[in-house]
VEXBAZA-144991 format. One record per residue (C-alpha): x, y, z; residue number from 0; residue in one letter. Coordinates in Angstrom, 2 decimals, always signed. Each point is the difference from the previous one (the first is absolute). Example, Ala and Ser with C-alpha at 12.3 -4.5 7.8 and 13.67 -1.06 7.14 Angstrom:
// VEXBAZA-144991
+---------+---------+---------+------+------+
|       u |       v |       w | resi | resn |
+---------+---------+---------+------+------+
|  +12.30 |   -4.50 |   +7.80 |    0 |    a |
|   +1.37 |   +3.44 |   -0.66 |    1 |    s |
+---------+---------+---------+------+------+
//
This chain:
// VEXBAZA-144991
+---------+---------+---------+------+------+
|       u |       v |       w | resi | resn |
+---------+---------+---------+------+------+
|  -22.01 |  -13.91 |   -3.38 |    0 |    x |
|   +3.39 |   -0.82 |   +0.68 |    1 |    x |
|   +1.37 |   -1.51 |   +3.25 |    2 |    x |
|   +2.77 |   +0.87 |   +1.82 |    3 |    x |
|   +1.84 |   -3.36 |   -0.92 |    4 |    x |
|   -0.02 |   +1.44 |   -3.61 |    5 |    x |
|   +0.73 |   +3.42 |   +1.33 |    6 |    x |
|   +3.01 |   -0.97 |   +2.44 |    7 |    x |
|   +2.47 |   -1.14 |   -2.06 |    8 |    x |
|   +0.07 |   +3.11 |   -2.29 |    9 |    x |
|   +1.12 |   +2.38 |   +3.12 |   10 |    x |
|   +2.16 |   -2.69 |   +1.05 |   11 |    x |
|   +3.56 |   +1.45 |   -0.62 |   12 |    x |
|   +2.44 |   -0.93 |   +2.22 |   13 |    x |
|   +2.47 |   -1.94 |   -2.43 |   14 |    x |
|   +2.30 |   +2.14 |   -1.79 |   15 |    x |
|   +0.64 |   -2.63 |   -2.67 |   16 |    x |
|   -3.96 |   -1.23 |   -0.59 |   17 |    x |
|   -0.84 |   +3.66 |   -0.30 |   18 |    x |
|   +2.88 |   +0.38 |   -2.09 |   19 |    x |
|   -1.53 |   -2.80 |   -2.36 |   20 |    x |
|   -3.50 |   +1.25 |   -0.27 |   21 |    x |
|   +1.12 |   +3.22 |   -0.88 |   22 |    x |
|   +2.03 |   -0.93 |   -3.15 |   23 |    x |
|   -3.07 |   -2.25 |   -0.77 |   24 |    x |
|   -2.12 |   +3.01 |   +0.10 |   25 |    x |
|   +2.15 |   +2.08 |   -2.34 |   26 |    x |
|   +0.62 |   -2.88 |   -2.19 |   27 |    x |
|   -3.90 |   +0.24 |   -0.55 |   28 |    x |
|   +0.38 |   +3.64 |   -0.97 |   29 |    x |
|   +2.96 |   -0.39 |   -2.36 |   30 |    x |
|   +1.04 |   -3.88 |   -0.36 |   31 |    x |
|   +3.77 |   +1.45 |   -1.20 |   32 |    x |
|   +0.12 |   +2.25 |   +2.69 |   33 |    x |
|   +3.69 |   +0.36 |   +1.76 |   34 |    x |
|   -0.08 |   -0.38 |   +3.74 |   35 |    x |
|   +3.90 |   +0.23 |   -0.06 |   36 |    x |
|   +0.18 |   +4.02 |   +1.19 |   37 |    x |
|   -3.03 |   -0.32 |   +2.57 |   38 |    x |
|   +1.34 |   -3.19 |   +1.48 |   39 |    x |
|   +3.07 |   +1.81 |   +0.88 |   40 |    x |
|   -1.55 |   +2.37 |   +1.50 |   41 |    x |
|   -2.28 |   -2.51 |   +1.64 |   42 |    x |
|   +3.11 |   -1.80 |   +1.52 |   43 |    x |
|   +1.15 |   +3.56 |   +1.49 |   44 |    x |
|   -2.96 |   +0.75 |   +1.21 |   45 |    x |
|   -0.03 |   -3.11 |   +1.93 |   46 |    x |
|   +3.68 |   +0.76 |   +1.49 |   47 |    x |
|   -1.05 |   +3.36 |   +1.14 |   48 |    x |
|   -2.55 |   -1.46 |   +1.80 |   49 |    x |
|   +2.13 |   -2.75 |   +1.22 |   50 |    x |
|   +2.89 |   +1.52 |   +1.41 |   51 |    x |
|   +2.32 |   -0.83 |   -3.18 |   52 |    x |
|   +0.37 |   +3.37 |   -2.23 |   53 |    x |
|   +3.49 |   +1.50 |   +0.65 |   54 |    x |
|   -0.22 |   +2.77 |   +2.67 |   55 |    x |
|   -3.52 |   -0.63 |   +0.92 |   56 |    x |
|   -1.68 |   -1.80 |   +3.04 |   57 |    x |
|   -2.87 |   -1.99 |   -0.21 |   58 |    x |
|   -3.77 |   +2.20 |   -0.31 |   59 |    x |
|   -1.60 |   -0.99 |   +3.48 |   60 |    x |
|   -3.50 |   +1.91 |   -0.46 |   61 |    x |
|   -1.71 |   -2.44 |   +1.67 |   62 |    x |
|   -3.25 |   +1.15 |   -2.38 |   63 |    x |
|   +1.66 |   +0.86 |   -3.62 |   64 |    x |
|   +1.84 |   -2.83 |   +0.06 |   65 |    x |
|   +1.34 |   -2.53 |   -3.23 |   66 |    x |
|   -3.40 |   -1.73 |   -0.39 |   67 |    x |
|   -2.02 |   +3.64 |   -0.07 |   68 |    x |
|   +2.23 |   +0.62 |   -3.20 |   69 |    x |
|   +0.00 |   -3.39 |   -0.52 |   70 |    x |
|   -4.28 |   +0.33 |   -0.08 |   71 |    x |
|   -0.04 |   +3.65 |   -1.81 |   72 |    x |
|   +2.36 |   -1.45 |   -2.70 |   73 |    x |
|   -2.36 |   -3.43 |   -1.42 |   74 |    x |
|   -2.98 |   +2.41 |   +0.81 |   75 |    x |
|   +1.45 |   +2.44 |   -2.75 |   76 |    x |
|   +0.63 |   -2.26 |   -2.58 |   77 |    x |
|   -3.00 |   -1.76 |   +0.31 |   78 |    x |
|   -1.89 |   +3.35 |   -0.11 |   79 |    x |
|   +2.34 |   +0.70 |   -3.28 |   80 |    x |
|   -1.37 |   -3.59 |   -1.53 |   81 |    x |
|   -3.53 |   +1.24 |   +0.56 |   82 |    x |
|   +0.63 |   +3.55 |   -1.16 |   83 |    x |
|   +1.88 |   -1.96 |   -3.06 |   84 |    x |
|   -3.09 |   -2.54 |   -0.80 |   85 |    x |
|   -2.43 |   +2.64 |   -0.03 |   86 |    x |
|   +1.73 |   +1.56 |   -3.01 |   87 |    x |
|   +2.23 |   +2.70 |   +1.56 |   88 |    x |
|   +3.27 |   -1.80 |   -1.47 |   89 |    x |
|   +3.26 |   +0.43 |   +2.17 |   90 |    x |
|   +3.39 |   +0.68 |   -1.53 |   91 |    x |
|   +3.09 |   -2.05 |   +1.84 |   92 |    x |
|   +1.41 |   +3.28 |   +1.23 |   93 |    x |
|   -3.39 |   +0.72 |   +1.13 |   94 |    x |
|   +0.14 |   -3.65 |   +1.74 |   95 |    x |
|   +3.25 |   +0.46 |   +1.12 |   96 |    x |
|   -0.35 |   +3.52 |   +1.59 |   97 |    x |
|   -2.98 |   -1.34 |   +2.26 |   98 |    x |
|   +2.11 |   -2.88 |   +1.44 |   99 |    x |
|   +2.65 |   +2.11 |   +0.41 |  100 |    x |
|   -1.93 |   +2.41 |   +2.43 |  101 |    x |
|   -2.15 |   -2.07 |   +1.62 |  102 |    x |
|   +3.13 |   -1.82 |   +1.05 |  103 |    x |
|   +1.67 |   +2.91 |   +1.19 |  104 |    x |
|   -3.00 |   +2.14 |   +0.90 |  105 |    x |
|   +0.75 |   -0.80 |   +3.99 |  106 |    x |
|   +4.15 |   -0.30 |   -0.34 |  107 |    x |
|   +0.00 |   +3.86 |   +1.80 |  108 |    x |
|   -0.59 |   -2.20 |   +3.62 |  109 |    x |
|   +3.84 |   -0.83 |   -0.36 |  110 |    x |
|   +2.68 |   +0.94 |   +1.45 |  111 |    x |
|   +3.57 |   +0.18 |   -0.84 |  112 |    x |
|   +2.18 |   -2.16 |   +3.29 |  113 |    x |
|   +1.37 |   +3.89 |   +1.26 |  114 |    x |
|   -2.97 |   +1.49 |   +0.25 |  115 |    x |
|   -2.31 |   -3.25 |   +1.56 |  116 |    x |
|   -2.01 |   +0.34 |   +2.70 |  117 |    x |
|   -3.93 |   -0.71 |   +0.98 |  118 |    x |
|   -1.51 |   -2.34 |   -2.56 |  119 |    x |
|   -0.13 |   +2.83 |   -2.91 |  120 |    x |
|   -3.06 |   +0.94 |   +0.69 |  121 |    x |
|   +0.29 |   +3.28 |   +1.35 |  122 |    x |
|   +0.67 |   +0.66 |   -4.06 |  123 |    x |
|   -3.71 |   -0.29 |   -0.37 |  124 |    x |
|   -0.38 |   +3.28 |   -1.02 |  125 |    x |
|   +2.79 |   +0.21 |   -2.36 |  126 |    x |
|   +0.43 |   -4.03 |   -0.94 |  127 |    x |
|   -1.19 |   +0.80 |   -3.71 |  128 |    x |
|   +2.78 |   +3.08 |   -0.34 |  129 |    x |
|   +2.35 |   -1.99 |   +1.42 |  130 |    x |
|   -0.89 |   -2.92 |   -2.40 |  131 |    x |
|   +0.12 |   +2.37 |   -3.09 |  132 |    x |
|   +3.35 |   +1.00 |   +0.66 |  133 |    x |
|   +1.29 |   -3.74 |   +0.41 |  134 |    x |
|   -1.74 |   -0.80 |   -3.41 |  135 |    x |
|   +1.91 |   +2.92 |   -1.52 |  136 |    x |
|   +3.20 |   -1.08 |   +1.30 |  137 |    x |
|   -0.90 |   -3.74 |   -0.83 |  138 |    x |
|   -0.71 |   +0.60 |   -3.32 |  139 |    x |
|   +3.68 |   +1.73 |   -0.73 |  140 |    x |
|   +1.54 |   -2.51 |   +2.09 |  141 |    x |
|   -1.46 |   -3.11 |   -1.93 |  142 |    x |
|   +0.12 |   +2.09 |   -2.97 |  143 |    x |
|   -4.00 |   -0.85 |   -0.93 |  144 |    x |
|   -1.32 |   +2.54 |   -2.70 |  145 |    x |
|   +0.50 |   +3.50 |   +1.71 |  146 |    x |
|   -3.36 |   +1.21 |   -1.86 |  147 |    x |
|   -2.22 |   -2.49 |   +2.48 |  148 |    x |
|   +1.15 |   +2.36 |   +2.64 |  149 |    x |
|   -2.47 |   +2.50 |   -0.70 |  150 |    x |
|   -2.80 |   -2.45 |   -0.38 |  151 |    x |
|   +0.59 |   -2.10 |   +3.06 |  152 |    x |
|   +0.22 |   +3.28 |   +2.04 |  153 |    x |
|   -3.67 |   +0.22 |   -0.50 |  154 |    x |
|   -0.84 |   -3.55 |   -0.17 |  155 |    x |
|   +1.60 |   -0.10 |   +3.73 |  156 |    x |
|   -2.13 |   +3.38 |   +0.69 |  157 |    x |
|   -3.32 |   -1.10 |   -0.75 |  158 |    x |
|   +0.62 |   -2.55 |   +3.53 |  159 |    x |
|   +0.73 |   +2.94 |   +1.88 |  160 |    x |
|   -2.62 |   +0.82 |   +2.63 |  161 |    x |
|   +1.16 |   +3.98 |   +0.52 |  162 |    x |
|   -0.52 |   +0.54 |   -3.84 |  163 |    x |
|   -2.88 |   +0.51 |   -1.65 |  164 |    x |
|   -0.27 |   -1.86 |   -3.20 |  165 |    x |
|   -1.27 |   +2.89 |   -2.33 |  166 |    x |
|   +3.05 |   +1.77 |   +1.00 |  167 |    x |
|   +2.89 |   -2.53 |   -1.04 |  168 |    x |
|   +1.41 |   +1.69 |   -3.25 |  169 |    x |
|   -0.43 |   -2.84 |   -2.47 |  170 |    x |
|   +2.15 |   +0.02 |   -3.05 |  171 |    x |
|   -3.10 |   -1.10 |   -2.01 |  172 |    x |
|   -3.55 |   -2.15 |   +0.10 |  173 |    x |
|   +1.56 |   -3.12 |   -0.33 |  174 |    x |
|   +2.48 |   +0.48 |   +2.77 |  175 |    x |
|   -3.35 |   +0.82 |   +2.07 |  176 |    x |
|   -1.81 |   -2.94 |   -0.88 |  177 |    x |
|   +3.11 |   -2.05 |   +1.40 |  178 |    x |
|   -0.30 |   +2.44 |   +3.06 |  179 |    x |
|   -3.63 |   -1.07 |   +0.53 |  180 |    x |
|   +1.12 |   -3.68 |   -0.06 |  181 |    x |
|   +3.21 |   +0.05 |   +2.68 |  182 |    x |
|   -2.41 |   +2.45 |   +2.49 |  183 |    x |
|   -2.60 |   -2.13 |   -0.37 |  184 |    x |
|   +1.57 |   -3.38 |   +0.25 |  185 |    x |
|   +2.37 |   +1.52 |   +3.23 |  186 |    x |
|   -3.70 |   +0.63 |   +1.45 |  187 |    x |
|   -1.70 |   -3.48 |   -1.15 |  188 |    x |
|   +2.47 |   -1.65 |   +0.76 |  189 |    x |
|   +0.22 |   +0.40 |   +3.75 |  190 |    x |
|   -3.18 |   +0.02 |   +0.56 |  191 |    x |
|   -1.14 |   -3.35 |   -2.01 |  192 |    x |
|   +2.69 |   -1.74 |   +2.37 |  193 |    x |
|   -1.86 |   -2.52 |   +2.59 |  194 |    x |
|   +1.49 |   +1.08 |   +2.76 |  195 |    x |
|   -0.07 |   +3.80 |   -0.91 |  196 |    x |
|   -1.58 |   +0.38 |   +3.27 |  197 |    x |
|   +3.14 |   -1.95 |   +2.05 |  198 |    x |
|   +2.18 |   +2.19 |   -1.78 |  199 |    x |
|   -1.28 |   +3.47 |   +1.01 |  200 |    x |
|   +0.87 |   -0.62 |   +3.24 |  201 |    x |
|   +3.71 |   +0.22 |   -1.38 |  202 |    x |
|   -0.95 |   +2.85 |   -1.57 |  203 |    x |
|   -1.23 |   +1.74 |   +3.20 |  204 |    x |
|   +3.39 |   -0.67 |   +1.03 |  205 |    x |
|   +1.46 |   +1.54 |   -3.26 |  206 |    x |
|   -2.08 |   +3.27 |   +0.77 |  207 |    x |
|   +0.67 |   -0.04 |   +3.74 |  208 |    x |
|   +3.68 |   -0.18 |   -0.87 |  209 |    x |
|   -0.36 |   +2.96 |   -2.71 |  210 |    x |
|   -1.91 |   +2.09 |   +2.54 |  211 |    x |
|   -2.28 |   +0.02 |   -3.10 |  212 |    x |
|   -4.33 |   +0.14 |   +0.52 |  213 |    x |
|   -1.99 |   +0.67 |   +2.78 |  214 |    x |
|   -0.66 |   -3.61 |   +0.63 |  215 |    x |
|   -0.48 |   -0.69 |   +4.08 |  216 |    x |
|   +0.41 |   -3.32 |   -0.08 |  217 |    x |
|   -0.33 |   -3.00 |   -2.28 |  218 |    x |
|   -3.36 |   -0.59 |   +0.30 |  219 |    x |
|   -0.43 |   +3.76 |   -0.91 |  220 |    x |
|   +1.62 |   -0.96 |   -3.37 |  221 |    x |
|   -1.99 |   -2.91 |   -0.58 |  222 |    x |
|   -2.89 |   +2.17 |   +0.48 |  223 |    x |
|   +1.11 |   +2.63 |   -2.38 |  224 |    x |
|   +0.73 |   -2.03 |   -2.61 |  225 |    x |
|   -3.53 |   -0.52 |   -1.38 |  226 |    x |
|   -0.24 |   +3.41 |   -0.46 |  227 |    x |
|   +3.42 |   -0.41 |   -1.72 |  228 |    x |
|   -0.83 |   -2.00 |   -2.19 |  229 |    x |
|   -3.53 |   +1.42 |   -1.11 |  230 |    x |
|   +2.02 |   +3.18 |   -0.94 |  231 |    x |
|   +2.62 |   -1.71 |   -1.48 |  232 |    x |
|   -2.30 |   -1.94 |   -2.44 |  233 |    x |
|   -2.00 |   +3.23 |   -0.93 |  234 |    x |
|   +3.14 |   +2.81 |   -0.47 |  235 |    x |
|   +2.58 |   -2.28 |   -1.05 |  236 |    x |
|   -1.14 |   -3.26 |   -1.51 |  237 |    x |
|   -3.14 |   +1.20 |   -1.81 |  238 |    x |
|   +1.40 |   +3.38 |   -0.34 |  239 |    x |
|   +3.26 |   +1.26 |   -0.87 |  240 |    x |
|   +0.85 |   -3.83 |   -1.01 |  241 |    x |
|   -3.69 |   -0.24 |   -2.23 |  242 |    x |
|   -0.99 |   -3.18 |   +1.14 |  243 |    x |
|   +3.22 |   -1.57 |   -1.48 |  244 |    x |
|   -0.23 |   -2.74 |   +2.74 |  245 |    x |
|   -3.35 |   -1.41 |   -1.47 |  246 |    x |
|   +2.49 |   -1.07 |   -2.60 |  247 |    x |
|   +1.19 |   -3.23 |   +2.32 |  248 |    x |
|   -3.31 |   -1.67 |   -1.17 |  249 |    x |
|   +1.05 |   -0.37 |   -3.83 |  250 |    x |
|   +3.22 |   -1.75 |   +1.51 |  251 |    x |
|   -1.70 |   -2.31 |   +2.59 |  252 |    x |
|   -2.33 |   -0.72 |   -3.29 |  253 |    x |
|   +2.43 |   -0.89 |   -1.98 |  254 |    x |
|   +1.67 |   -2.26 |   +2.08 |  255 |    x |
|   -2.91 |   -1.62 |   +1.79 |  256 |    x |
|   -2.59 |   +0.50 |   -2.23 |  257 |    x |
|   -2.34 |   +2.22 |   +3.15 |  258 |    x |
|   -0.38 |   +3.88 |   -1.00 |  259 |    x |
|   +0.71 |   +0.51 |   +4.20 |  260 |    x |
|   +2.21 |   +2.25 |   +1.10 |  261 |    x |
|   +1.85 |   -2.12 |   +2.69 |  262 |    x |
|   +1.73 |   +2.86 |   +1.58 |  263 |    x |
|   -3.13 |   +1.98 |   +0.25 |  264 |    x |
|   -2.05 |   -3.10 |   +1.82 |  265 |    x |
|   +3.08 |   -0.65 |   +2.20 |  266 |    x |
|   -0.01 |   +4.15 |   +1.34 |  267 |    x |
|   -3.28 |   -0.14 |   +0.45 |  268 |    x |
|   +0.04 |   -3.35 |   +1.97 |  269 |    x |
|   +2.88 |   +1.51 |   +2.49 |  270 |    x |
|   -1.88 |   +3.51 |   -0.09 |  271 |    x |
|   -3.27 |   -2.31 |   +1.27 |  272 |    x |
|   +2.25 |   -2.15 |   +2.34 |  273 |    x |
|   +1.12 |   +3.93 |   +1.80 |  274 |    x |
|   -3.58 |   +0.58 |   +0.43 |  275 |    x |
|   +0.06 |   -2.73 |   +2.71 |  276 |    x |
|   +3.12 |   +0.69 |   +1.41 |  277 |    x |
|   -0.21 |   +3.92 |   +0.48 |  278 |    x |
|   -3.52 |   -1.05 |   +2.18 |  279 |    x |
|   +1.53 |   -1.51 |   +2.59 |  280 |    x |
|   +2.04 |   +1.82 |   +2.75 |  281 |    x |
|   +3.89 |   +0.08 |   +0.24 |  282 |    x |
|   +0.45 |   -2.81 |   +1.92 |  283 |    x |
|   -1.94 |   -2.10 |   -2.32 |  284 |    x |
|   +1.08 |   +0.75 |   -3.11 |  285 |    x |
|   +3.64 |   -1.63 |   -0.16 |  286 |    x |
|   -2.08 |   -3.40 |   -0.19 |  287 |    x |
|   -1.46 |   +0.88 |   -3.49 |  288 |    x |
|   +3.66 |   +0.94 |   -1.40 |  289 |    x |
|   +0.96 |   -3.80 |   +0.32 |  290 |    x |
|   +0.95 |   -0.79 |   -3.90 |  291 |    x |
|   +3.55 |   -0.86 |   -1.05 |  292 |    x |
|   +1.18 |   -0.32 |   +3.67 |  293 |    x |
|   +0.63 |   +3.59 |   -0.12 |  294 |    x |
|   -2.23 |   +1.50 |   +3.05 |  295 |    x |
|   +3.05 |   -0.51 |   +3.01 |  296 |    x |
|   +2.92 |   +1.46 |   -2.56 |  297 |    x |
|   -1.01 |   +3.65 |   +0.59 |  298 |    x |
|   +0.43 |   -0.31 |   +3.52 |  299 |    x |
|   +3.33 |   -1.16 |   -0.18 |  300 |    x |
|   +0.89 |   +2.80 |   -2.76 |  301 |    x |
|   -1.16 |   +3.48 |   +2.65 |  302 |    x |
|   +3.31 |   -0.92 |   +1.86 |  303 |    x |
|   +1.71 |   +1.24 |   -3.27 |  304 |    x |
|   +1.50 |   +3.60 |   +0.59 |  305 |    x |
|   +2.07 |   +2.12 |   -2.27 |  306 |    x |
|   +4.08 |   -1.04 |   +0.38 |  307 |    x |
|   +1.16 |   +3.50 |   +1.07 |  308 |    x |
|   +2.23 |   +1.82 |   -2.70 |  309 |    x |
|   +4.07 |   -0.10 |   +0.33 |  310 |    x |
|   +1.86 |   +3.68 |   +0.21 |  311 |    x |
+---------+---------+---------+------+------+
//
């Protein structure tokens, strides 16, 4: 059974430049003559879009889909695609390339362009993956990548979207799909295998309070909720539309440590069990269980955040 000291350090991605690093080591195991040159590009503006830096943008402030949640959904997919990969389902590079590509910019519809700023983005919650899809489109003219991934990462970006259903995304063909079940189930995975998942939805409360989006009362309403959440998640998404795809993470973590265990799948279900104990106690006990990564005083500081009224 693995601990969480083995466990820890693969949700651990805070460092652009170490993620940056296992990534390319990841590919490299798919195709050892793989080029990182295009993705790293985009890698680098993904990082100034986030950061304040890309001409006529501010910085994304969504205090829950921040860098490191695309930071965490983008070495979950390619791990997922080395697993998918060892068990015999070979990946092109465009295939490779495609998934990096959206997984990167799968959350970029949270920014905003310096005229039109104000709140943290979230109140784009219901229309963040729109709003991304059109800034890939434009991207991809504008950095002149190949205007035929267009199409492709359109439904690559889709399959994260929580208003669509996944049977419904008009794929171009089976393959494209496959890729689909990889980016929806790594944006999933992902955030959920982080250790301090559980810290972080109290950001995303905040998100959804902002966005005037759930019927959540309070925080502790959320955290209560998101058993449930995750149960159906798991069954309609993960085992369903996506076929199980995820179970592929155990033919990477075998290959690299030699364990057939699905390290993403022991680390949900430890912060799943972890909930379990915090959801029993009352509201004014609970904060003490959300300790990890010195995160449980930020949200408090972050309600004072209101939406910077519009100019005429």
């Amino acid at each position: 059974m693995p601990t969480l000291n083995h466990i820890h350090p693969l949700t651990a991605n805070n460092d652009p430049e170490e993620v940056w690093t296992k990534v390319t080591g990841i590919v490299k195991k798919i195709n050892s003559s793989y080029d990182v040159g295009l993705v790293h590009e985009v890698y680098k503006d993904v990082l100034r879009l986030f950061n304040g830096q890309y001409p006529g943008y501010s910085a994304i402030r969504t205090p829950y889909h921040d860098l490191y949640h695309t930071l965490d959904v983008l070495i979950c997919a390619v791990r997922l695609m080395h697993g998918v990969h060892v068990s015999g389902n070979k990946l092109t590079d465009q295939e490779i390339t495609l998934v990096m590509l959206a997984t990167m910019l799968h959350d970029i519809g949270y920014g905003q362009l310096i005229d039109e700023e104000f709140g943290t983005g979230a109140q784009y919650t219901l229309t963040h993956v729109d709003r991304g899809i059109e800034f890939m489109q434009k991207y991809v003219r504008d950095v002149r990548l190949p205007l035929e991934f267009s199409k492709p990462l359109a439904c690559l970006m889709n399959s994260t979207n929580p208003g669509m259903d996944f049977d419904d995304i008009n794929f171009p063909d089976g393959r494209t799909r496959l890729l689909g079940q990889i980016v929806g189930s790594a944006d999933i995975v992902g955030q959920m295998a982080d250790r301090t998942y559980l810290e972080k939805l109290l950001f995303l409360y905040l998100e959804f309070k902002e966005a005037k989006f759930g019927n959540y009362d309070s925080i502790h309403d959320l955290l209560c909720k998101t058993k449930n959440f995750y149960d159906v998640t798991r069954s309609k998404k993960l085992e369903g539309s996506y076929e199980n795809i995820y179970q592929k993470f155990g033919a990477h973590f075998k290959a690299y440590t030699g364990q057939d265990i699905n390290y993403y799948v022991e680390s949900i279900d430890k912060n799943i069990g972890y909930l379990s104990k915090v959801i029993a106690l009352n509201e004014a006990e609970f904060h003490t269980m959300l300790k990890r990564g010195g995160r449980s005083e930020v949200p408090q500081s972050l309600k004072s955040i209101s939406p910077k009224p519009t100019t005429a």
